[in-house]
C-alpha positions in Angstrom: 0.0 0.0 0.0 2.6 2.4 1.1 4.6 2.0 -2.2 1.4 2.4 -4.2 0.8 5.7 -2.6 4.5 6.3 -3.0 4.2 5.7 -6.9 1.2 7.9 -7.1 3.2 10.5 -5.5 5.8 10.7 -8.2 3.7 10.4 -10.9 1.1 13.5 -9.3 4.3 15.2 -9.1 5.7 14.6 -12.3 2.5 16.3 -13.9 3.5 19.3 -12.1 7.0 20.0 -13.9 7.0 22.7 -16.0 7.7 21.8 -19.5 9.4 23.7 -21.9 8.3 21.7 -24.6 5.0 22.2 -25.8 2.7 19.5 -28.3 0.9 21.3 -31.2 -2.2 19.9 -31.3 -4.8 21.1 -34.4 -7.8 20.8 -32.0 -6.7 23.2 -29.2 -5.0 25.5 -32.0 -1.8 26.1 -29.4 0.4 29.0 -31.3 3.9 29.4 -31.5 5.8 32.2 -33.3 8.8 31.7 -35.5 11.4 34.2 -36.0 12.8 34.7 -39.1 16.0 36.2 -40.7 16.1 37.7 -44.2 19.5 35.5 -46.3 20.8 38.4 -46.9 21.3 40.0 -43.0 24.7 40.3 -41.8 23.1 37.5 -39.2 22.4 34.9 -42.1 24.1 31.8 -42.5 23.9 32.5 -46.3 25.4 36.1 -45.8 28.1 36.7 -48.3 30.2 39.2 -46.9 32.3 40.2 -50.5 28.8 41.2 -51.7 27.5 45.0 -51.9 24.3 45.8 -50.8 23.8 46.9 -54.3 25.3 43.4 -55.8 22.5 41.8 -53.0 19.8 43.8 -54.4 20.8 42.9 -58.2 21.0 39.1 -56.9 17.3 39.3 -54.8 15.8 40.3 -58.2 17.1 37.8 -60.4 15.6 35.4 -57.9 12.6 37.1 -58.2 12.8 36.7 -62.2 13.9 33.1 -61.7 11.0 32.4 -59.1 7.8 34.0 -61.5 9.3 31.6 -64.6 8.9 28.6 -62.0 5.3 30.4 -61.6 4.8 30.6 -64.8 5.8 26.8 -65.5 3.4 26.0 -63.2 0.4 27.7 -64.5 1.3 26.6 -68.2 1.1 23.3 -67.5 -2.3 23.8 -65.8 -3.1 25.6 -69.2 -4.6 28.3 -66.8 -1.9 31.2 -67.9 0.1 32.2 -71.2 3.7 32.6 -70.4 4.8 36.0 -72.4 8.3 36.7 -74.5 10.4 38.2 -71.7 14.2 37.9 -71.6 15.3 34.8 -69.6 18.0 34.8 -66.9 17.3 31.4 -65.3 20.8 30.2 -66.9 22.2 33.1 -64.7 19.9 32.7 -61.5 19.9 29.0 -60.8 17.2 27.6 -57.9 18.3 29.4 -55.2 15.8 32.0 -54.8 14.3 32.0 -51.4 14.3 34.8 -49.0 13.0 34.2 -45.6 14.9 31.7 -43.4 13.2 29.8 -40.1 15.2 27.4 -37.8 13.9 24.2 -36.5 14.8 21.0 -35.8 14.4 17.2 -37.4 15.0 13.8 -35.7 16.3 12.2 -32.8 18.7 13.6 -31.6 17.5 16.8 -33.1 19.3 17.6 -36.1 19.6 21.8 -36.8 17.7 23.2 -40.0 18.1 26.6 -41.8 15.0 26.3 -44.1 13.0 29.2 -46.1 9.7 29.6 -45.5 7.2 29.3 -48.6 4.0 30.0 -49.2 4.0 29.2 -52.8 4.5 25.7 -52.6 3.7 22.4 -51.3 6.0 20.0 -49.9 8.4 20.4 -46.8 12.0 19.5 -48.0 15.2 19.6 -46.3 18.6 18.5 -48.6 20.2 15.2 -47.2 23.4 14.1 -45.7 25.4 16.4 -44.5 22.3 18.6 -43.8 19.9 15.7 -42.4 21.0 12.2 -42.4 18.0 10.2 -41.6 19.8 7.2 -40.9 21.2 9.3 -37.7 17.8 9.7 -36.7 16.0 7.1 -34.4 12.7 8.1 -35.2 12.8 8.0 -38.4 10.6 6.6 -41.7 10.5 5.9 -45.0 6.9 6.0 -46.2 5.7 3.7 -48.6 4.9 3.9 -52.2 1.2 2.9 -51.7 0.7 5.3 -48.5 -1.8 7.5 -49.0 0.3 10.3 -48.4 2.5 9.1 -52.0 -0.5 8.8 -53.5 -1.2 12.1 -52.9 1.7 13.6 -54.8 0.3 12.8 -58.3 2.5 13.3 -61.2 5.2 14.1 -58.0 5.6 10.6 -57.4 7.8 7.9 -59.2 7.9 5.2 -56.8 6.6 1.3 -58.7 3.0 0.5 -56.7 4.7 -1.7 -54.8 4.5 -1.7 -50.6 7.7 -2.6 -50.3 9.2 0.1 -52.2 10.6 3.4 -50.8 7.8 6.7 -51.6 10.3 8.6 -54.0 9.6 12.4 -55.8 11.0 14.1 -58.3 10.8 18.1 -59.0 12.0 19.2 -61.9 11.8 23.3 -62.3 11.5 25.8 -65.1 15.5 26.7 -64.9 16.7 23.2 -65.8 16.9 22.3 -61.9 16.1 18.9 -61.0 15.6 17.1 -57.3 14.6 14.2 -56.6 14.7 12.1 -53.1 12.4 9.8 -50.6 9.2 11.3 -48.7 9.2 9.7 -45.2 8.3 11.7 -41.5 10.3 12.4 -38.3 9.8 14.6 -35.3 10.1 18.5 -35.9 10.8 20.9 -33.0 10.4 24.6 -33.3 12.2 27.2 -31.2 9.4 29.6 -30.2 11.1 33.7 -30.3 9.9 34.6 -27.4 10.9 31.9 -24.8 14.7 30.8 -26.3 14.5 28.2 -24.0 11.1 26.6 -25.0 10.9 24.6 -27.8 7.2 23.6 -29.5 7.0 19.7 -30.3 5.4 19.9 -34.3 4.9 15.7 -33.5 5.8 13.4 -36.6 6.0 15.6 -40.4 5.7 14.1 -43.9 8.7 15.8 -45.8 11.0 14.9 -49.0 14.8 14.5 -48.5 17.0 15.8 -51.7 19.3 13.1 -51.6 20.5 14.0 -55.2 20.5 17.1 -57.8 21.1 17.8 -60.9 24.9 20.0 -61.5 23.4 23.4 -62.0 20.9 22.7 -58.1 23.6 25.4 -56.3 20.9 25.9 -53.9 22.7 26.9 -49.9 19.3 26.3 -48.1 18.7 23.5 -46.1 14.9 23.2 -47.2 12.1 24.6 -47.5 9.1 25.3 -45.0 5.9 24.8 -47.3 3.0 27.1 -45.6 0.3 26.5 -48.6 -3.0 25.6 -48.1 -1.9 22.2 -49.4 -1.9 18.7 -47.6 1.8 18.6 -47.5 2.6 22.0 -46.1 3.1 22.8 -42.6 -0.6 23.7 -42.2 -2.1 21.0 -43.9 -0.3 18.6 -42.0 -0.9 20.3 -38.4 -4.5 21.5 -39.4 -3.8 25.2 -38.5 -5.7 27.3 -40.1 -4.2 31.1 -38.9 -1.0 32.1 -38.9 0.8 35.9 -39.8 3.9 37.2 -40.4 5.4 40.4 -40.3 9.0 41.6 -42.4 11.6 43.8 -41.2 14.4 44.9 -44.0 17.4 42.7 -44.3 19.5 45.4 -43.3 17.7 46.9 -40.4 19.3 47.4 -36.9 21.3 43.6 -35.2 18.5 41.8 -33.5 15.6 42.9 -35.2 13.6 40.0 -36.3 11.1 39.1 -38.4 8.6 36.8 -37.7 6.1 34.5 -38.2 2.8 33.7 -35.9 1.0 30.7 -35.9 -2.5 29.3 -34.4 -3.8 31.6 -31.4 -0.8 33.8 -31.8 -1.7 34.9 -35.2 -2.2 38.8 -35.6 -5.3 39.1 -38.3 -7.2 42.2 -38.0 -10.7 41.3 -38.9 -12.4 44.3 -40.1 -9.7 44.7 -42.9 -10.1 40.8 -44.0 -9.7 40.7 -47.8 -11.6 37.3 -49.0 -9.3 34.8 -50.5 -10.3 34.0 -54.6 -10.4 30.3 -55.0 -9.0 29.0 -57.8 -10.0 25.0 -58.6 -6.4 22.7 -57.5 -4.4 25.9 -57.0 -3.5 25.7 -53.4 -1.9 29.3 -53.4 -3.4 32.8 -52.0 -5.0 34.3 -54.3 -6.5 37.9 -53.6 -8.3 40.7 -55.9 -6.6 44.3 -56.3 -9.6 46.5 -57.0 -7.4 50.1 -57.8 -3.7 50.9 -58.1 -3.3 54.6 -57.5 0.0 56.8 -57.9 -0.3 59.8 -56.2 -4.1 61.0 -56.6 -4.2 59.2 -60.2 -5.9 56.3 -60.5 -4.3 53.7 -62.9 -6.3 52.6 -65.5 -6.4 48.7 -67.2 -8.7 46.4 -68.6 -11.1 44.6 -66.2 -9.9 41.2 -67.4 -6.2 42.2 -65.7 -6.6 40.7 -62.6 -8.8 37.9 -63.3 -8.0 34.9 -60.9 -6.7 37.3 -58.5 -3.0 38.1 -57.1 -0.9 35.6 -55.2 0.4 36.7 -52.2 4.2 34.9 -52.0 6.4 35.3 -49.0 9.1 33.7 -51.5 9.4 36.3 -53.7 11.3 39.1 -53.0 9.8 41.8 -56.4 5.9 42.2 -56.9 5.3 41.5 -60.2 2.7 42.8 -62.3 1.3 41.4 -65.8 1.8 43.6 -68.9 -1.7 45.1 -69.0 -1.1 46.9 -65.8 2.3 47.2 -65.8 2.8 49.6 -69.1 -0.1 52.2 -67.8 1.6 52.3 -64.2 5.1 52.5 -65.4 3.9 55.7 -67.5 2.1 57.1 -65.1 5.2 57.0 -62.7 7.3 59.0 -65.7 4.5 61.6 -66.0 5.0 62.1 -62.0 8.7 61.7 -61.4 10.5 64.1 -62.6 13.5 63.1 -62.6 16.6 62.2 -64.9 15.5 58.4 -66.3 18.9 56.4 -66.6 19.7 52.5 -67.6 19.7 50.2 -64.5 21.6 46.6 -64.0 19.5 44.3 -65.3 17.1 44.7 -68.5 14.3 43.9 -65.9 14.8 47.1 -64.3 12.5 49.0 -66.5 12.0 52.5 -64.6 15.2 53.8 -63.3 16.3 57.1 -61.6 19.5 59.0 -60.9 18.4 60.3 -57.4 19.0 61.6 -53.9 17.4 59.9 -50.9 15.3 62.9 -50.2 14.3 63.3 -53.7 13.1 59.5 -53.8 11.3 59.9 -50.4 8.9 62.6 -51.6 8.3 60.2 -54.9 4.3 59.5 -55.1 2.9 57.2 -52.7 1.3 54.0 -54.2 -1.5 52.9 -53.4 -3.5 49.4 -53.4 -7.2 49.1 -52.6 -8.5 45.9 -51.9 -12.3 45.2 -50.7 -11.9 45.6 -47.4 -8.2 47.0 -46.8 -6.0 49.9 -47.9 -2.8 49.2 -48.5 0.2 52.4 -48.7 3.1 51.9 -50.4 6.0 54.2 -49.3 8.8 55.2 -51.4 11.3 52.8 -49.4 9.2 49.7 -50.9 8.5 50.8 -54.2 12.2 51.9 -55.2 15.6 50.0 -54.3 18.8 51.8 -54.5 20.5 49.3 -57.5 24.2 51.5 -57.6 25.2 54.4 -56.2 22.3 57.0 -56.6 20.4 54.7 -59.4 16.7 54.0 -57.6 14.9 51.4 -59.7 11.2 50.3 -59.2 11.4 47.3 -57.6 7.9 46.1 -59.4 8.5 44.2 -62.0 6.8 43.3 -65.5 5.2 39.8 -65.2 6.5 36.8 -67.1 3.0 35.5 -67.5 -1.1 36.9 -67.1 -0.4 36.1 -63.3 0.7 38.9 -60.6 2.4 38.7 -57.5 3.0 40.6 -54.6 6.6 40.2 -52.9 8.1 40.6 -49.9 10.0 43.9 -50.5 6.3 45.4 -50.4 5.5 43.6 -47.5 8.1 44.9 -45.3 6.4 46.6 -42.3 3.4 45.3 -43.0 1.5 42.9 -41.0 -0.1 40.0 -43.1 -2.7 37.6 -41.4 -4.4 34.5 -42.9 -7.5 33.1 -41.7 -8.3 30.1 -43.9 -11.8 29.1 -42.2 -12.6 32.7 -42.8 -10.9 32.5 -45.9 -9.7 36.0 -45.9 -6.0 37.7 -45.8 -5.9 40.6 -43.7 -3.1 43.3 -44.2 -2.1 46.8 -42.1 0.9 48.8 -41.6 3.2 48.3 -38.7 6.4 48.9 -37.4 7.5 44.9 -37.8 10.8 45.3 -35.0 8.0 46.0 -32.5 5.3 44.0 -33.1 
C-alpha cells in the first residue's frame, strides 16, 4: 500500500513540472511564433560578406525573375496562364531563390535546419546528408509507395506501386533544376522567439529528402518550410488554419527579427479581411486588387487584368505585375517623377532614376485598394537603391497573365491569414515591435 501511494506521489508530481516543450495539437490550436531572418542580413548563414548591398539587391531580383518563370511553368502546364516573350536569366539565377529563413529541428537527436519559409509551394523539403542524415535519426521513416500520403503527390511521385518500395519524388523546375529524393516523416521541433529556451514539439511531419540534384541545383538552403494551403505544407499537415507574419528589412538594426505567428498567436485584424479567390487545384493565396493609385491618379487597365486574383508569396522578394497593368503604371510614374530616367543593371529594371534619398522619399505614394483594406506603399518599398544614386522600381513586369506581390512590399506590414474565414488581412506596422 505504502509503495502504491508512494508511486502515485511521483507520478502526481511529475504532472506538475513545468515543461518547456509544448505538443501542437490542431484541435486546441496552441500557437507558437517563428522568428525569421532575411538570407541576406549580416546575421544569415547565407550572408556573403564580398557582396554590396547593391550586388544583394541585383541578386534578390534575379531570384525574383527566376522564381515568377517557376510560376509561370506552373500555371502553363495547368493551361490556366500564357507565359509572355520576356528575356530569360534562369541560366544566370539557378534555384536558389528564397528569402526568408526559419530554424527548426528534425530527428532524434535533433538535427539543426536553416529552411526558407514558402507560401508558394507544397512539400516540406530539407537536402540530405550532410544537412539531415535520416539514418542518424531514431525516429525516423520511410513512407511507402502505396501510403496514402504518396499517392497524394500525383505526377510528383515515381515510386513502382509496390508496398515494399521506398515513396520517391522528383521536381524538376523551369531553370533546368532537378531534385529528386524519398518522402518519409520524423519529429520536428520549433524554437518559439519569445521563450529561447522553450521549444514547441510539431509531432511526426511528412517531408522529401533531396538526396541527389542535378549539377546546375547550387541551392545553400537546407529546405524549405511549405506554408500553402496544401496537404503537404506545414498547415495542412498540423490542421492550423491562422497564422501571420510580419518583415523587417534585411539590413535593419542587429536583433531585429522578423517573424512569423501561428494558431492563437496569429495577428489578423478582422475588419480589414480581404476574401481569399479560389481558384480549382491551385492551393496558393489568391486575392483581388480592386485600384492601383499613384499619387491622386488612378491607374487605368482592362477589367480582365486581374482575373483569378494576385498571389500573395512570402518567397518572392519583387511584386510582379502582368503587362496590362504594368505599361499604364510604369507611365504614369514617368509623367510624376520628374526626374533624370537612366539604364539600370539588369534589362528587368525597367524605370530607373539618378536620385538623392530625399528626392526618392517625396516620390508618389502607391496605393493598393483591396475590398476591405487599404494598402500604402512608401517610397522605401517601391524603389531599391541598384548603384550608387540609381533608384529602380522594384515592381517588376510579369513573365506571365499572373501577378504577385513580394516581400519587398510587404516589409512593415503585418499580413494575417485566416483560412476558415478564408480571408488575408493586411495593415501597416512597425514589424521590429510587433
Amino acid at each position: 500500500m505504502a509503495s502504491t501511494i508512494f508511486l502515485f506521489a511521483i507520478l502526481l508530481f511529475a504532472c506538475f513540472i513545468p515543461s518547456k516543450s509544448l505538443p501542437i495539437h490542431s484541435k486546441n490550436n496552441h500557437g507558437f511564433t517563428l522568428s525569421l531572418i532575411h538570407r541576406d542580413s549580416p546575421e544569415s548563414t547565407f550572408y556573403n560578406h564580398s557582396m554590396t548591398p547593391y550586388e544583394r539587391r541585383v541578386a534578390s531580383t534575379r531570384r525574383s525573375v527566376t522564381r515568377m518563370q517557376q510560376h509561370s511553368m506552373r500555371a502553363k502546364a495547368k493551361s490556366k496562364f500564357k507565359t509572355l516573350d520576356v528575356p530569360d536569366i534562369s541560366s544566370e539565377a539557378v534555384l536558389d531563390n528564397l528569402e526568408y529563413i526559419a530554424s527548426y529541428s528534425i530527428g532524434t537527436p535533433p538535427t539543426k535546419v536553416n529552411a526558407f519559409i514558402d507560401t508558394g509551394f507544397d512539400i516540406i523539403w530539407t537536402m540530405g546528408n550532410p544537412t539531415f542524415d535520416p539514418s542518424k535519426s531514431s525516429t525516423y521513416k520511410k513512407l511507402s509507395c502505396v501510403s496514402k500520403y504518396c499517392l497524394g503527390l500525383g505526377d510528383l511521385r515515381t515510386c513502382p506501386s509496390y508496398e515494399s518500395e521506398p515513396c520517391t519524388y522528383d521536381m524538376t523546375y523551369d531553370d533546368g533544376s532537378r531534385s529528386f529524393g524519398v518522402l518519409g516523416e520524423d519529429k520536428f521541433m520549433f524554437d518559439d522567439s519569445y521563450d529561447p529556451g522553450k521549444t514547441v514539439d510539431a509531432g511526426y511531419l511528412h517531408f522529401g529528402i533531396n538526396n541527389e540534384s542535378s549539377p546546375n541545383f547550387k541551392g545553400n538552403q537546407h529546405g524549405a518550410l511549405a506554408l500553402d494551403r496544401g496537404l503537404y505544407s506545414l498547415l495542412g499537415q498540423l490542421g492550423i488554419t491562422k497564422f501571420s507574419h510580419c518583415f523587417v528589412r534585411p539590413d535593419t538594426i542587429e536583433g531585429s527579427r522578423s517573424r512569423m505567428y501561428f494558431g492563437s498567436n496569429a495577428k489578423i485584424l478582422y475588419s480589414f479581411l480581404v476574401p481569399l479567390v479560389q481558384i480549382q487545384s491551385e492551393p496558393l493565396y489568391f486575392v483581388e486588387i480592386n485600384v492601383i493609385r499613384v499619387g491622386m491618379t488612378e491607374i487605368e487597365y482592362p477589367s480582365y487584368a486581374f482575373d483569378g486574383g494576385v498571389v500573395i508569396d512570402t518567397g518572392i522578394s519583387n511584386s510582379m505585375l502582368t503587362t496590362a497593368v504594368y505599361d499604364p503604371f510604369v507611365s504614369e510614374l514617368r509623367n510624376q517623377i520628374k526626374l533624370p530616367v537612366v539604364k539600370g543593371p539588369l534589362d528587368q529594371l525597367e524605370l530607373c532614376f539618378q536620385a538623392t534619398d530625399d528626392e526618392i522619399s517625396q516620390t508618389p505614394e502607391v496605393v493598393l485598394y483591396f475590398s476591405m483594406s487599404t494598402v500604402y506603399l512608401s517610397s522605401d518599398v517601391v524603389f531599391e537603391e541598384y548603384s550608387q544614386g540609381i533608384w529602380c522600381l522594384a515592381i517588376l513586369r510579369s513573365s506571365s497573365l499572373r501577378s504577385m506581390i513580394g516581400n519587398i512590399q510587404m516589409r512593415n506590414l503585418l499580413v494575417g491569414y485566416d483560412l476558415q474565414e478564408n480571408g488575408i488581412s493586411f495593415s501597416s506596422a512597425d514589424c521590429n515591435n510587433v
